[in-house]
C-alpha positions, 0 to 999 in steps of 0.5 A: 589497526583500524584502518587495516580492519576497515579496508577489506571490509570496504572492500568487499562491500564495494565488491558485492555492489557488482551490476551483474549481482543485481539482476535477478533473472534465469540468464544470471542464474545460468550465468553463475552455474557456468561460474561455478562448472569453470570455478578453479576455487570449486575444485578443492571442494569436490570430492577426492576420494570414493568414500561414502562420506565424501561429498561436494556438494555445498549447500547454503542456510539461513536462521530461523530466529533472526540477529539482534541489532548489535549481534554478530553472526559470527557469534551464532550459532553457540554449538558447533551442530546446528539445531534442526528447526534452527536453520532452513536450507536454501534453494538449489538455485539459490544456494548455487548463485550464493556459492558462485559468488563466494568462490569469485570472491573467496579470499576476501570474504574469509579473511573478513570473516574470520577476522570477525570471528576473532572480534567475537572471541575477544569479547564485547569491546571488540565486538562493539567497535566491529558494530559502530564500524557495520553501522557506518557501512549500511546507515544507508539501506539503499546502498545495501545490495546482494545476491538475490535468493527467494524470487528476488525478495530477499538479497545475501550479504555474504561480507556479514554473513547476512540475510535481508529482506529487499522491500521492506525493512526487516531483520537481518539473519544469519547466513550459514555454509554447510560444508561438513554435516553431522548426523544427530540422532536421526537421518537428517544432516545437519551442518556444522558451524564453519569454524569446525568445518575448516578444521575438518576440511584441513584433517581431510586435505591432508589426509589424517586417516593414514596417520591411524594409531590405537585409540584408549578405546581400542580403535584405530583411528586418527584423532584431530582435537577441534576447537570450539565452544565444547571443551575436549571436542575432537574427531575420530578418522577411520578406514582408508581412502576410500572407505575413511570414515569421521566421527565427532565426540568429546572427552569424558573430562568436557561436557558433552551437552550435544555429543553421546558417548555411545559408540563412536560419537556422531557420524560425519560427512564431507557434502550435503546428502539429502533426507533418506527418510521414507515418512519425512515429518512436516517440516522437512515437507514444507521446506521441499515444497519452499526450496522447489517454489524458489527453483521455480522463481528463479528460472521464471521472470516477473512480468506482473507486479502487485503493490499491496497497500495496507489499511488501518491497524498496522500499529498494533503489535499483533499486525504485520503486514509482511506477514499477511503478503506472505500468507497471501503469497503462498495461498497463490502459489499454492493455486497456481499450480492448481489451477494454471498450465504449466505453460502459463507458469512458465511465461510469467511469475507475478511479484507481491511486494507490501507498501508499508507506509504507516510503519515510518510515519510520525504525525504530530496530533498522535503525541496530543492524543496520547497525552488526553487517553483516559485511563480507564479500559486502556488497551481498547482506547489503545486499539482503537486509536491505532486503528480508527484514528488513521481514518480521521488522520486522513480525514484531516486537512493536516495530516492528509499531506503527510500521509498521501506523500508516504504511500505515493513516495513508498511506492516509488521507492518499492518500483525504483529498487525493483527496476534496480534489480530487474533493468529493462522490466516492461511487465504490468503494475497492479494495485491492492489496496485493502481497507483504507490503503484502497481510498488513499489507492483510489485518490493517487489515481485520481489526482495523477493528471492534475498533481495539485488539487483542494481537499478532498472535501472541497466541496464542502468550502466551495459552497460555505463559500459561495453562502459566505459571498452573501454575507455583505448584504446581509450584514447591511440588513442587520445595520438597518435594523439594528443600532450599532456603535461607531467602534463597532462599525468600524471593526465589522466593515474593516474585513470588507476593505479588502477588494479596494483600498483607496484613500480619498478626500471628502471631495473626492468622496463626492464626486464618486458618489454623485457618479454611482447609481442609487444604489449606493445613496441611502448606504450613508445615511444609514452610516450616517444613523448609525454613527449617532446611536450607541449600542453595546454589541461588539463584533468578535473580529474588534479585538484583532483590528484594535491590536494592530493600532496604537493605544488610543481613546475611542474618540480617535476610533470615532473619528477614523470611522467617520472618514473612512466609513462612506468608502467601506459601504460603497464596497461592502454593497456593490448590488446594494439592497431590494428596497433601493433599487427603485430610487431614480432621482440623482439628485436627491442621492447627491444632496443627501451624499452631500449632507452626510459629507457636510456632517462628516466634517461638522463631527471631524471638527468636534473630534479635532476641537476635543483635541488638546496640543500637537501631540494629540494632533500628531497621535490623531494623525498617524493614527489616521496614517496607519489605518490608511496603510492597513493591509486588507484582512482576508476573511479565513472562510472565504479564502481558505481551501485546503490544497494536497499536493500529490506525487507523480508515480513512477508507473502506469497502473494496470489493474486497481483492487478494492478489497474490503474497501469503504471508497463507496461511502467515502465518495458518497460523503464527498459527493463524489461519482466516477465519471469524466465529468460530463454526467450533470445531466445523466446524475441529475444533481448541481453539486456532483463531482466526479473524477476517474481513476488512471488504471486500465481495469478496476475490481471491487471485492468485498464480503457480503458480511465485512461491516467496513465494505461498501459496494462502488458501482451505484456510483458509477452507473445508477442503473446497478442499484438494483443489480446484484453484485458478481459472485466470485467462484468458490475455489473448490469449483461451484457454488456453496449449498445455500447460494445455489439455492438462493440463486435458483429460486431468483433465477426461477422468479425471474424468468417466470415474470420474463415469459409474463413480460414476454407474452404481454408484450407479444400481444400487445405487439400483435395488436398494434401491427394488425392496427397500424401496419407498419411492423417495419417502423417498430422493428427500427424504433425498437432496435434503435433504443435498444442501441441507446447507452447510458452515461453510466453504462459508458463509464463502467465499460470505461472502468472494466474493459468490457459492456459486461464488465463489473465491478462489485465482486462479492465472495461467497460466506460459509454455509452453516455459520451466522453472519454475524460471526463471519462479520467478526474476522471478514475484514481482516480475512481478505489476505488469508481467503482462498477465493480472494487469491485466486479470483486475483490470480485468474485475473492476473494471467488472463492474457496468457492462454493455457497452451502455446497452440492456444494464442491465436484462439485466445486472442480472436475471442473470450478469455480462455478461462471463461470458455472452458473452467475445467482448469480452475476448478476439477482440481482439488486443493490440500488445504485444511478446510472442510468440503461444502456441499456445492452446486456443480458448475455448468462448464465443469459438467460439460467438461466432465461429460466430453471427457467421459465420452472420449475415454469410453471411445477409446476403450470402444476402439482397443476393443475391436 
């Protein structure tokens, strides 16, 4: 039995993995509408009679709520009536590829489904065995492929019945064919549940209305009795072929809990009929408007796709960041067909996909953090830590790996399903990083070059280093100065060992001494001095070296320093001191090597003589072995750099925004600059760095009161400290109230003080050519500096595509509201923010002129949105915010101007 219920399941899920169900593009769609035209399977579902209430059209649905985990659609909905706010229609186009590939495919998928059907009517046992069994078919979520609806976001499964999101994982919901609809106490249809719908469709086929007889009621009427979840449910055939008419209702034994027993019952419909409503409420509005923008993506190919990464708070309950890509999704829609041609909607569709790369994250400190939470204001040392701390995850050498390989492996997991679905894509990629998900951005495209590099904070090792590089001599100083036991001598020189690691004899010792310069002569004397006076300072690194020897008495310690010593300061003091470097005399050095060799031995002898029977002597010896065969201890500062290994992205980046993005003082703390790594000169600091994002164009946006944002171009070009940030156009078209007027008193300042400048200059200049009479030669010098660009200047343009290309883009804040209230949500309100959306969204189709004839213009010159904005901002929106009084726009003026001449012409002309 378990092997026939898993064939045709396996089956189907094999069949739904077709190539040509992959590819979500106008021409599959075209194909399936020929599909369908050609389809013998459709004829049966056209319409065989001329009744009103016959129809053929067959329309899709997909629930509102979505399926548990262990729940089957099949089990859902309960009644056999859908509710009205339960269930959603597909688009046209959508809901024709779903048929077409129903009807290629039909007899497979029934059996499947009503075999699912029966496992749901048996009860749980059942039901349990059909999930283990759906487990066991999409464990993999990468082999999970079907028919592509809503632009390509969403896929239908139709084996289970299922609808499921594409990029991101998400909840399953139930698939529903509208085949026979109901009318219920209104003028919408509603469908009916297919279990109902396929016995209705058999009383229609075999045409039960003229089997008509006299009901108790005194109707005459055919009756089918249905089975379904309501007891007595039946249905009520009346008329003639082509007047025939159905009714459903139930007996007056059931429980009618939908059904009013009122007339003949609820009115029946074979077909989908759209509202006839003359006021449609609300929702029957916003699901027009969603069924037409799902037309739209499915005749219209993506050419732009937009990868948005999150920042910090994406634990909290409440965050979500499908939710917020949805929200910003329909804002640019909504825009679009505002604010863009027909002819440019029509050329592309731009595609924003979310990177969710905290939601499948586990770090290990996050369990530690748990455990030490205070209990006391608990839900904000919640908050807090699934928010900050992510901050301080990256901030670490250890968790930073982690988290730079999930966004990097995510985002080319999002690309490669999206090539999957769209073969042979040559559109452009862009980046939207908000938050934290703007620096983790920023450092992937920095890095993706060179794959290895140190931890962002490397600087800071590379110079503890080079302070750490100056310890041997220091250390030599502090011995002079100080008295320090042979145990400890030991224990402190033993890390320095490492660079050479000889063994010598004492004449050999002698005659490498005799061959250094002077440097290296007092070292062992002071060896020598330090060797007979006791102290009790003990280095914190003896315990470590006295671990890795035998147990012995300190007399072996002395002993195994007093060989070993003299070869450790030469190492350990390679310049040697200022107070030795005038020491010239060879010979003294050498006499005094020799006398400390001599007392070297006189000492070993004594060690030895205190000795007592060859198994001391044996001990002495393999100790004196061992610390010969020690490997060299690596001081942890001076080697330790932390290294990140980043991941090559599948794509090349277009364009990078920065939306309330703290990268400035991120850069800044790491003393970081934006450059190509020639500008020491330009910045004037030994210490800087700099690096360069591999994207084509960069944005920075930000609100001018979001605490989180920090502007970037300062540290691009230092010349733009004092240089305001751009404002971003208001989407309703000018400028608000306070805005306007701060800029017209600063533009009014300033070309005051330009006309002073100006006539100072003037004179000056007339003075200087009556004198030196060479207005010619100024002229030359004058252009010549003017002609001068800076460092920074370069990489701006570098960064921007233009000379006048910025950066830093500032939004615009409300007129009558504090600032500190619009601080409160001004990070989080980038996703919901029209002027964010559609200054992205000008950006995004800025190659792409308003009409055909336009091209050749738009290609030879400016961006044609510059040159005339009359498209972007005379129109007005619906959306639900009030109007700010506004300074108009100088180009909308103009614009209006030449419109209004043109039409008082034309009036002119009819005239005569």
């Amino acid at each position: 039995m378990a092997e026939e219920v898993d064939r045709p399941v396996v089956e189907a899920a094999a069949t739904s993995t077709a190539p040509d169900l992959l590819k979500n593009t106008p021409s599959n769609i075209a194909r399936l509408e020929d599909v369908i035209e050609h389809s013998k399977a459709r004829h049966k579902y056209l319409a065989h009679t001329s009744s009103p209430s016959d129809g053929g059209d067959v329309r899709w649905f997909f629930c509102k709520i979505p399926l548990a985990l262990t729940e089957l659609a099949a089990s859902v909905p309960t009644t056999e009536i859908v509710g009205k706010s339960d269930y959603f229609r597909f688009g046209m186009r959508d809901s024709l590829a779903i048929e077409a590939s129903f009807l290629q495919r039909e007899e497979d998928l029934l059996s499947s489904w009503w075999r699912e059907y029966a496992e749901c009517s048996e009860g749980p046992k059942v039901r349990q065995y059909s999930h283990t069994l759906s487990s066991q078919l999409y464990e993999i979520e990468e082999e999970r492929v079907g028919v592509p609806v809503k632009g390509g976001l969403y896929e239908v499964d139709l084996t289970r019945r299922h609808c499921f999101p594409v990029y991101w994982n998400g909840e399953n919901r139930r698939v529903l064919r509208g085949h026979w609809f109901a009318r219920k106490g209104g003028l919408d249809w509603l469908p009916l549940r297919e279990d109902v719908a396929e016995q209705l469709e058999i009383a229609y086929r075999s045409q039960v209305w003229h089997r008509r007889t006299f009901q108790p009621s005194g109707l005459f009427a055919a009756r089918v009795d249905l089975q379904g979840s309501t007891p007595g449910l039946y249905a009520l055939f009346t008329g003639e072929d082509d007047t025939w008419e159905a009714w459903l209702n139930v007996d007056a034994s059931g429980f009618p809990s939908f059904v009013s027993l009122s007339g003949n019952g609820i009115k029946l419909r074979r077909g989908y009929s759209p509202s006839n409503s003359p006021k449609p409420t609300q929702d029957e509005l916003r699901q027009q408007k969603e069924e037409e923008m799902d037309d739209y993506c499915s005749q219209v190919p993506v050419q732009h796709l937009v990868f948005m990464v999150h920042g910090i708070g994406q634990r909290l309950e409440k965050s979500n960041l499908v939710d917020d890509v949805g929200n910003f999704r329909h804002i640019t829609a909504s825009l679009a067909e505002q604010h863009l041609t027909p002819y440019q909607r029509g050329t592309q569709r731009v595609l924003f996909i979310p990177c969710q790369w905290r939601k499948g994250l586990k770090l290990s400190g996050e369990t530690a953090v748990e455990k030490i939470t205070l209990d006391g204001v608990r839900g904000l040392r919640t908050t807090l830590s699934a928010t900050v701390h992510d901050v301080l995850y990256y901030m670490s050498p250890i968790y930073c790996q982690d988290i730079i390989d999930s966004v990097s492996n995510q985002l080319n997991r999002l690309y490669s399903r999206f090539l999957k679905r769209n073969p042979g894509y040559d559109g452009k990629v862009s980046l939207y990083g908000h938050s934290l998900g703007s620096v983790l951005s920023y450092d992937i495209l920095c890095h993706q070059d060179h794959l290895l590099s140190p931890f962002p904070t490397e600087w800071m090792y590379k110079e503890h280093g080079e302070n750490i590089e100056s310890v041997p001599n220091k250390r030599n100083n502090c011995i002079q100065h100080s008295s320090i036991n042979q145990d400890d001598t030991f224990a402190m020189v033993i890390p320095s060992d490492e660079k050479k690691s000889t063994q010598q004899t004492s004449s050999e010792m002698v005659a490498e001494y005799s061959e250094e310069s002077s440097v290296s002569g007092p070292a062992l004397s002071s060896v020598h001095k330090f060797t007979a006076e006791p102290n009790s300072v003990r280095p914190s690194n003896e315990g470590d070296v006295s671990e890795s020897l035998p147990d012995t008495s300190d007399v072996l310690f002395k002993k195994v320093d007093a060989l070993d010593m003299p070869e450790r300061m030469n190492v350990e003091l390679p310049g040697g001191s200022e107070e030795f470097k005038d020491i010239s005399n060879k010979d003294e050095v050498i006499n005094k090597l020799k006398e400390e060799i001599d007392s070297l031995k006189a000492n070993l002898a004594a060690l030895e003589s205190r000795c007592d029977g060859g198994h001391d002597k044996e001990e002495l010896h393999s100790v004196h072995q061992l610390s010969k065969r020690l490997p060299p201890v690596q001081d942890a500062t001076m080697t330790y750099t932390p290294y990140i290994k980043y991941t090559k992205l599948q794509f090349k980046v277009d364009t990078y925004f920065a939306v309330g993005s703290p990268l400035g003082v991120f850069l800044a703390l790491r003393n970081v600059r934006l450059g190509t790594g020639r500008g020491q000169e330009y910045w004037e600091q030994e210490n800087i760095s700099e690096e360069m994002p591999a994207c084509r164009q960069m944005f920075n946006i930000f609100h001018p009161f979001d605490p989180v944002a920090y502007r970037i171009e300062p540290l691009v070009c230092k010349e733009y400290i004092s240089k305001r940030p751009v404002l971003i156009p208001y989407h309703r078209g000018g400028k608000r109230l306070h805005i306007g007027f701060q800029e017209f008193t600063e533009d009014l300042a300033v070309r005051t003080h330009a006309v002073k400048n100006y006539m100072k200059s003037a004179r000056d200049k007339v003075l200087t050519v009556c004198q030196s009479r060479n207005m010619e030669n100024i002229e030359g010098e004058s252009s010549e500096e003017e002609e001068e660009t800076s460092y920074g200047s370069c990489m701006l343009e570098r960064l921007t595509g233009s000379k006048t290309g910025r950066i830093d883009h500032m939004l615009q804040d409300k007129t009558f509201e504090h600032s500190y209230l619009q601080a409160v949500g001004a990070h989080t309100n980038y996703w919901r923010d029209h002027d964010t959306a559609l200054f992205i969204l000008r950006h995004l189709y800025r190659d792409i002129p308003e009409e055909p004839n336009l091209s050749a213009v738009h290609s030879g010159g400016s961006p044609k949105y510059q040159s005339s904005s009359a498209g972007w901002y005379d129109q007005r929106d619906s959306v639900e915010e009030d109007l700010p009084l506004t300074f108009s726009d100088k180009a909308m003026v103009r614009n209006f101007s030449s419109k209004t001449r043109k039409i008082l012409h034309k009036k002119t002309a009819s005239n005569f």
